[in-house]
N, C-alpha and C positions, 0 to 999 in steps of 0.2 A: 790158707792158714794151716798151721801146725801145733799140734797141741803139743806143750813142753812137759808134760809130765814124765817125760823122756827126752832129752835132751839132742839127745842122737837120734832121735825118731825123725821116719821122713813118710810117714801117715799123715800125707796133706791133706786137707777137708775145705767142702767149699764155702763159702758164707754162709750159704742159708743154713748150715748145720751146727752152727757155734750158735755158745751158750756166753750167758752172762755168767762173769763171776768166775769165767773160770782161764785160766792160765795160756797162751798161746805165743807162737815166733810167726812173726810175721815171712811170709813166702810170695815172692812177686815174680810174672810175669810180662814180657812186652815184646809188640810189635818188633823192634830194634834191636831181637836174638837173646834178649833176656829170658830164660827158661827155670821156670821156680830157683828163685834166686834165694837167697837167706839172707835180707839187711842184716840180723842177727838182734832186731829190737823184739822185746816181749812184750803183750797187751793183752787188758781185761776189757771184754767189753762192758760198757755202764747200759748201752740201750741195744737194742735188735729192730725196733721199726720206729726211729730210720736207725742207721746202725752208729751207736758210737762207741770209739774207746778211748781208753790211756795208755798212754806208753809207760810201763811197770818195770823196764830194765831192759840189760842185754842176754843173750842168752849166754855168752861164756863168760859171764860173771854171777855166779853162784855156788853152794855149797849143798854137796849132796853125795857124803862121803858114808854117810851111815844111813838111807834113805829121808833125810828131814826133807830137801826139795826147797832147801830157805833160798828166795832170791831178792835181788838189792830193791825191790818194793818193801818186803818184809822188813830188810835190815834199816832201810829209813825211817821209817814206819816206826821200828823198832828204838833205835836211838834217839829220835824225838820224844817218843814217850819218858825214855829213861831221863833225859836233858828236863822235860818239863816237870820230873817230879823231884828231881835232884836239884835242882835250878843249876844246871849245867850247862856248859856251851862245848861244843865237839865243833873242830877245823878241820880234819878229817881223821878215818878213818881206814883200818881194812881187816879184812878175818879171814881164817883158814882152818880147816880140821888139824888137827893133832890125836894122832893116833897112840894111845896108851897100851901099847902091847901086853906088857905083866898084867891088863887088868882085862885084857879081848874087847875095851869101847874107846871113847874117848871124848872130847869134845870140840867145842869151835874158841880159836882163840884169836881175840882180838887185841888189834895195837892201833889206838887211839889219845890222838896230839888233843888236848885240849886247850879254850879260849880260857874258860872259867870250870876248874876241877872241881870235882861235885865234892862233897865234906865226906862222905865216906865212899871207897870205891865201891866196897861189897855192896852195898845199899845199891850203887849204880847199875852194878852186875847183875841183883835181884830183879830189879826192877825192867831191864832189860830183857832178861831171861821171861820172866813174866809176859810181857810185852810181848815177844816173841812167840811164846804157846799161844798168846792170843787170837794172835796173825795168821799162825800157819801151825793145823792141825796136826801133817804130817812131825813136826819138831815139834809138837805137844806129846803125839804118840809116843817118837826114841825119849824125851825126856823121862818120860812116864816109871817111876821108880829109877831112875835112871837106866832105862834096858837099854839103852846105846849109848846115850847122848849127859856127860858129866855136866855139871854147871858151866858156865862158858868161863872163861879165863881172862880176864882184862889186864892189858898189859899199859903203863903211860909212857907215850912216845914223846922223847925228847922236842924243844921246840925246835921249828923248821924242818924236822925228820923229812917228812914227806914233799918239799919243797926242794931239800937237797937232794934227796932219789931222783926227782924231776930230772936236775939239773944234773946230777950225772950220768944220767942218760938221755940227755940232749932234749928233753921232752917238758923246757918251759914253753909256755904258753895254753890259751884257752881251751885249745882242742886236746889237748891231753889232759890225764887224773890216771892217778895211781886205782886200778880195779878194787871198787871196796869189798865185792869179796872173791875168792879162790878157792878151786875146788883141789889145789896142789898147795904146797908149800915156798915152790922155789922167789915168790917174791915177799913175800913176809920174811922170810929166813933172811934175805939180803936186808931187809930192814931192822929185822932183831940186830944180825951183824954189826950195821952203822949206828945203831942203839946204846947198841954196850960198850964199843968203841969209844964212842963221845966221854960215856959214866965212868971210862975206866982211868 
């Protein structure tokens, strides 16, 4: 196991030294020349005797541009709660920092299709954001007076946006999805692109 508090970290550790609760990238080995391998799936253990977990994401889909550490457990996690207070419906999703230079912080900004739009966005945002500090300490800290981390930004993605990205990069079907979050910009940006295009 690898603990992800570092993403890049290759401080492998053996079972018997994981903890509940706490963040890790799966690393395998085998007979057949596989030599700590990286699936790239993330997990939290729930038990240690006998040992279980969940599978909490992937590792190169997350957001950890200003130290938050937010990963797409959190951001489900997160957009559920916002959905269930809003009485909203989200089809998908995705987010990426946005770096505000004139200000030295910034925050994460989301482009989200919805089924059923919630009555007010900002209310969706709050409650989101909320949501988020709840989840992960780390994006409570940068929030915290805003020392890094601005209110996140919610952006409403036209419908089919993220269906038509699929399709034009060849990538209908079940085994693909658009990464819902990013620690770069360059696929949201092709999205805002095709966004504004349509509106314009």
């Amino acid at each position: 196991m690898n603990e992800t508090g570092n993403c890049n970290s290759l401080n492998a550790i053996p079972l018997e030294d994981v903890k509940t609760d706490e963040k890790y990238a799966m690393v395998i080995s085998t007979s057949g020349g596989l030599w700590r391998y990286r699936i790239g799936d993330t997990v939290r253990f729930t038990s240690l005797f006998p040992h279980k977990f969940v599978i909490t994401g992937r590792t190169q889909f997350f957001i950890n541009a200003f130290g938050e550490e937010l990963m797409v457990d959190n951001a489900e996690k997160g957009i559920r709660k916002a959905c269930e207070e809003t009485n909203a419906s989200v089809i998908a999703y995705t987010a990426a920092p946005l770096f505000l230079l004139n200000k030295g912080k910034g925050r994460h900004q989301w482009l989200i299709e919805f089924e059923k739009k919630p009555a007010s966005l900002e209310h969706f945002t709050a409650c989101l954001d909320k949501a988020l500090q709840q989840l992960n300490s780390d994006y409570e800290a940068k929030r915290y007076k805003e020392i890094a981390l601005q209110l996140p930004e919610i952006i409403v993605a036209r419908e089919n946006l993220f269906f038509d990205w699929l399709k034009k990069h060849n990538k209908l079907g079940g085994q693909h999805k658009i990464p819902n979050l990013s620690n770069d910009r360059e696929i949201i940006d092709e999205l805002l692109t095709m966004n504004n295009e349509h509106s314009s």
